[in-house]
BABAPA-718947 format. One record per residue: x, y, z of N, C-alpha, C in turn; residue in three letters. Coordinates in Angstrom, 2 decimals. Atoms other than C-alpha are relative to their C-alpha. Example, Ala and Ser with C-alpha at 12.3 -4.5 7.8 and 13.67 -1.06 7.14 Angstrom:
2
PT       n.X       n.Y       n.Z      ca.X      ca.Y      ca.Z       c.X       c.Y       c.Z   residu
PT      0.89     -1.19      0.00     12.30     -4.50      7.80      0.90      1.20      0.00      ALA
PT     -0.82     -1.19     -0.06     13.67     -1.06      7.14     -0.77      1.09      0.73      SER
//
This chain:
90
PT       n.X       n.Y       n.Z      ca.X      ca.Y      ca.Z       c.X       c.Y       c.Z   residu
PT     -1.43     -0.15      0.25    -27.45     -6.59     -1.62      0.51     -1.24     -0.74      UNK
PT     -0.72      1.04      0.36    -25.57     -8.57     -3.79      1.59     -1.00      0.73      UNK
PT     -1.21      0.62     -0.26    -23.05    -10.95     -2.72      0.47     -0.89     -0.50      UNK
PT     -0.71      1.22      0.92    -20.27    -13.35     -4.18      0.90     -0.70      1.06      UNK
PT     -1.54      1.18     -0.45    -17.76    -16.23     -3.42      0.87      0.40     -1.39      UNK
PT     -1.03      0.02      1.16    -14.53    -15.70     -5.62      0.96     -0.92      0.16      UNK
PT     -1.01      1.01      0.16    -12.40    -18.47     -6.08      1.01      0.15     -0.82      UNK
PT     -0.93     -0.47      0.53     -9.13    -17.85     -6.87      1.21     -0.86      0.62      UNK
PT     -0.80      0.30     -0.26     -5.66    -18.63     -6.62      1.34      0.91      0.15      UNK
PT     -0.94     -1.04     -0.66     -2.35    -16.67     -5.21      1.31     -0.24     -1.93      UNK
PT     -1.05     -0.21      1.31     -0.46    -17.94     -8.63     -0.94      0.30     -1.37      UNK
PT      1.05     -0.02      0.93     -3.35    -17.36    -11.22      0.40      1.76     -0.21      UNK
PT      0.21     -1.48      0.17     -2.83    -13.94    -12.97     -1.26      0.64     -0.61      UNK
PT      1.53     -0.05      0.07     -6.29    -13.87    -14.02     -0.76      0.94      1.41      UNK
PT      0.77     -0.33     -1.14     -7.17    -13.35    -10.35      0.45      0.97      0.53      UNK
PT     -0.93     -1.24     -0.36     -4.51    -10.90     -9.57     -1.10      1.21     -0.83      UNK
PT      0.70     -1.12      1.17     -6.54     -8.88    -12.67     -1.19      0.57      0.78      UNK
PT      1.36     -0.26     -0.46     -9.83     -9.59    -11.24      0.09      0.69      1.54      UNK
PT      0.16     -0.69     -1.12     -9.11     -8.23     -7.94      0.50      1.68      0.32      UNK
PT     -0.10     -1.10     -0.62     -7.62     -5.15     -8.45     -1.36      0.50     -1.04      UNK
PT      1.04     -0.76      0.21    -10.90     -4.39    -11.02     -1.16      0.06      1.21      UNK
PT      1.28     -0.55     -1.17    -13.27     -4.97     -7.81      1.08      0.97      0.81      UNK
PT     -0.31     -0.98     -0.24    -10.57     -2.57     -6.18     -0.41      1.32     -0.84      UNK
PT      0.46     -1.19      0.74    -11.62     -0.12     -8.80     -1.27      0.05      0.42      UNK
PT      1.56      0.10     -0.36    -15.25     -1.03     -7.72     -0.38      0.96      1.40      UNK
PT      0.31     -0.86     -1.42    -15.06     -0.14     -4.18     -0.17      1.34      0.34      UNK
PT      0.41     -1.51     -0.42    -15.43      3.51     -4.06     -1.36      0.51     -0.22      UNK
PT      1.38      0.07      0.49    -18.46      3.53     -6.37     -1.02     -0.66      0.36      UNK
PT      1.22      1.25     -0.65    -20.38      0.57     -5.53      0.37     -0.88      0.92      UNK
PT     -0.56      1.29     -1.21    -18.67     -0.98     -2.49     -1.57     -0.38      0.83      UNK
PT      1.05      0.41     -0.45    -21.96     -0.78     -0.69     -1.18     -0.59     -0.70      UNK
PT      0.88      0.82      0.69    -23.93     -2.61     -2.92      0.26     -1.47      0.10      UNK
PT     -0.53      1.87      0.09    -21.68     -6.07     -2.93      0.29     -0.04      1.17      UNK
PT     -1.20      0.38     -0.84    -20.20     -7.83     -0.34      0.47     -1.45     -0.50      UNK
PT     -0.77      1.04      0.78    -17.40    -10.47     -1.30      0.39     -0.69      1.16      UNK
PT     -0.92      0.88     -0.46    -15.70    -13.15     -0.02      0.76     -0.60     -0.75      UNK
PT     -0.69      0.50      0.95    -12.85    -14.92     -1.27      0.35     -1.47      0.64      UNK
PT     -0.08      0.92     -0.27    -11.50    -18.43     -1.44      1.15     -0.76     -0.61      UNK
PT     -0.95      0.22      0.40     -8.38    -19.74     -2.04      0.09     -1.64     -0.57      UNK
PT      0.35      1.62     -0.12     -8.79    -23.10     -4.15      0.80     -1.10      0.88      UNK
PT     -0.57      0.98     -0.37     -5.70    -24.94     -2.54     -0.54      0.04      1.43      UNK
PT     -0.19      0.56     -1.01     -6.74    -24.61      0.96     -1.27      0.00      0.54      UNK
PT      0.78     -0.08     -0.67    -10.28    -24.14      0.85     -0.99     -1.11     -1.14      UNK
PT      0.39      0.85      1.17    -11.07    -27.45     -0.91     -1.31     -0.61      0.38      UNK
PT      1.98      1.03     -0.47    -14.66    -28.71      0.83     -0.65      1.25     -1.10      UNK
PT      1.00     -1.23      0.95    -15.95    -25.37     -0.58      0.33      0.07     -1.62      UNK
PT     -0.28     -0.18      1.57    -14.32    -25.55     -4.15     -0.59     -1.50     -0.63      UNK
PT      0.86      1.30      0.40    -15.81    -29.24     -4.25     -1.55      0.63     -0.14      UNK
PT      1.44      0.19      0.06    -19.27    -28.41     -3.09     -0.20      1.75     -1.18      UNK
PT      0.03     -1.26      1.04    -19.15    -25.47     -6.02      0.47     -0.54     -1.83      UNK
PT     -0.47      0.24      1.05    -17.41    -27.46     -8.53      0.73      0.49     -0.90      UNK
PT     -0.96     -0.73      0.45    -14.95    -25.49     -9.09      1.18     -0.11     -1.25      UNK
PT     -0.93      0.99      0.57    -12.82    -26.67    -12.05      1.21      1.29     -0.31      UNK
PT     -1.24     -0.74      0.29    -10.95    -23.24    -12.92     -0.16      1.18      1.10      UNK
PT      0.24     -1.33     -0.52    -10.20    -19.49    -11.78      0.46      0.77     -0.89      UNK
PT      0.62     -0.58     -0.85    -10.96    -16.94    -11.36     -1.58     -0.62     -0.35      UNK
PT      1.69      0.87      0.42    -14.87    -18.21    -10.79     -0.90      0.79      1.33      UNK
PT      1.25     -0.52     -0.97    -17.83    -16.05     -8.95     -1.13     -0.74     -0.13      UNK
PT      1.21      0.63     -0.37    -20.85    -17.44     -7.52     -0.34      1.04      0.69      UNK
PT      0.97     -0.95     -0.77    -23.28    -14.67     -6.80     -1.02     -0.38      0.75      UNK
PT      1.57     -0.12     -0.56    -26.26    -14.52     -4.56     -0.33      0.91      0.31      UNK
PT      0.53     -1.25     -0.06    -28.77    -11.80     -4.82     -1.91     -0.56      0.55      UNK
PT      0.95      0.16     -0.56    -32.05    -12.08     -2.78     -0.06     -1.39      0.49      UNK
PT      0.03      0.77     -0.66    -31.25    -14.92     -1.18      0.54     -1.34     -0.81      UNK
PT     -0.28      1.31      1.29    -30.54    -17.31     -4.84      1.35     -0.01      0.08      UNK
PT     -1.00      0.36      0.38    -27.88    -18.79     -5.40      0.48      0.04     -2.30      UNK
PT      0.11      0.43      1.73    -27.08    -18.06     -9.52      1.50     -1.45     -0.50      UNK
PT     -1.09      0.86      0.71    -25.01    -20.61    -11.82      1.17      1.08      0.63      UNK
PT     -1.00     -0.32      0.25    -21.20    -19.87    -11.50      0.27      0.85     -1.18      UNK
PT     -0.40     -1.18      1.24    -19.66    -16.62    -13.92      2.14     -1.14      0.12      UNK
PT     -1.69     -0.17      0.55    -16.13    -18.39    -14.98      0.75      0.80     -0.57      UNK
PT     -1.06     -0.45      0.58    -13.15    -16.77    -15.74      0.11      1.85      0.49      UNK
PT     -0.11     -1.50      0.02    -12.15    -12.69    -15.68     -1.28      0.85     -0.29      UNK
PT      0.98     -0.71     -0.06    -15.19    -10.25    -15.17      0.52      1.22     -0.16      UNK
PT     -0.46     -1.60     -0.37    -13.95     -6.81    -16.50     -1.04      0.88      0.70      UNK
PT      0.92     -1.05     -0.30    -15.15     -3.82    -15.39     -1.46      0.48     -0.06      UNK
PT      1.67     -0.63      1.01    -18.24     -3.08    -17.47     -0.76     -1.36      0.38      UNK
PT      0.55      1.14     -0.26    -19.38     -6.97    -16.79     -0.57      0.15      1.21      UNK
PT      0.35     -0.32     -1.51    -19.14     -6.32    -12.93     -0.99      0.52     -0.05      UNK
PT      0.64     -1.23     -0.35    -20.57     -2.89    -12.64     -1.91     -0.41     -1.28      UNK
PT      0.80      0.42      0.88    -23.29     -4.15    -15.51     -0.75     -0.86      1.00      UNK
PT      0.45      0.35     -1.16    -24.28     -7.05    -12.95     -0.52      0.59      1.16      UNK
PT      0.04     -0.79     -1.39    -23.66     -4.99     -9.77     -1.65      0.81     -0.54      UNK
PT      1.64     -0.87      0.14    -26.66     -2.59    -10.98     -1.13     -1.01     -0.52      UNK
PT      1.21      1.03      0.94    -28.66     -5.45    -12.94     -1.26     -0.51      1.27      UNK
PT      0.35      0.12     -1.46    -28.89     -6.89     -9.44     -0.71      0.72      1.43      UNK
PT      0.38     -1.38     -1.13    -29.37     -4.19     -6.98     -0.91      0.88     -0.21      UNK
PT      1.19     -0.88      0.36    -31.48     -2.16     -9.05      0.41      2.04      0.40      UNK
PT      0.01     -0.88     -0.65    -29.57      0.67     -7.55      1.07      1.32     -0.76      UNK
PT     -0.74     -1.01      0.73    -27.21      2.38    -10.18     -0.74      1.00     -1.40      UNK
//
């Protein structure tokens, strides 16, 4: 299964974007990811040890790796492109 950290922010409209396209995700491939999210202002040990400098910013792990950071807006086709790349399962 794939999984991410998303780092984001509540005033960033970037992240507003990016979250309702993984809402578009969830019906199709919800069971393939699981997410977490992370709010940079209050979850700052974790946006240090990530190096977080902007948002929106995913950090996947798929079989246990940790990959580089994906900066910025992931449309649709990027995701779902990943999501199967990963999983092997679409």
């Amino acid at each position: 299964m794939l999984k991410f950290k998303l780092f984001e922010s509540e005033t960033c409209p970037y992240c507003i974007a990016q979250n309702k396209v993984l809402d578009q995700l969830l019906p199709e491939y919800g069971d393939l990811f699981y997410g977490e999210w992370y709010e940079v202002t209050t979850c700052v040990k974790e946006s240090e040890q990530y190096k977080i400098s902007g948002v929106p910013t995913f950090v996947f792990t798929s079989e246990g790796q940790e990959e580089d950071p994906a900066y910025g807006f992931l449309d649709k086709g990027q995701l779902v492109g990943y999501i199967c790349r990963v999983s092997g399962k679409c």
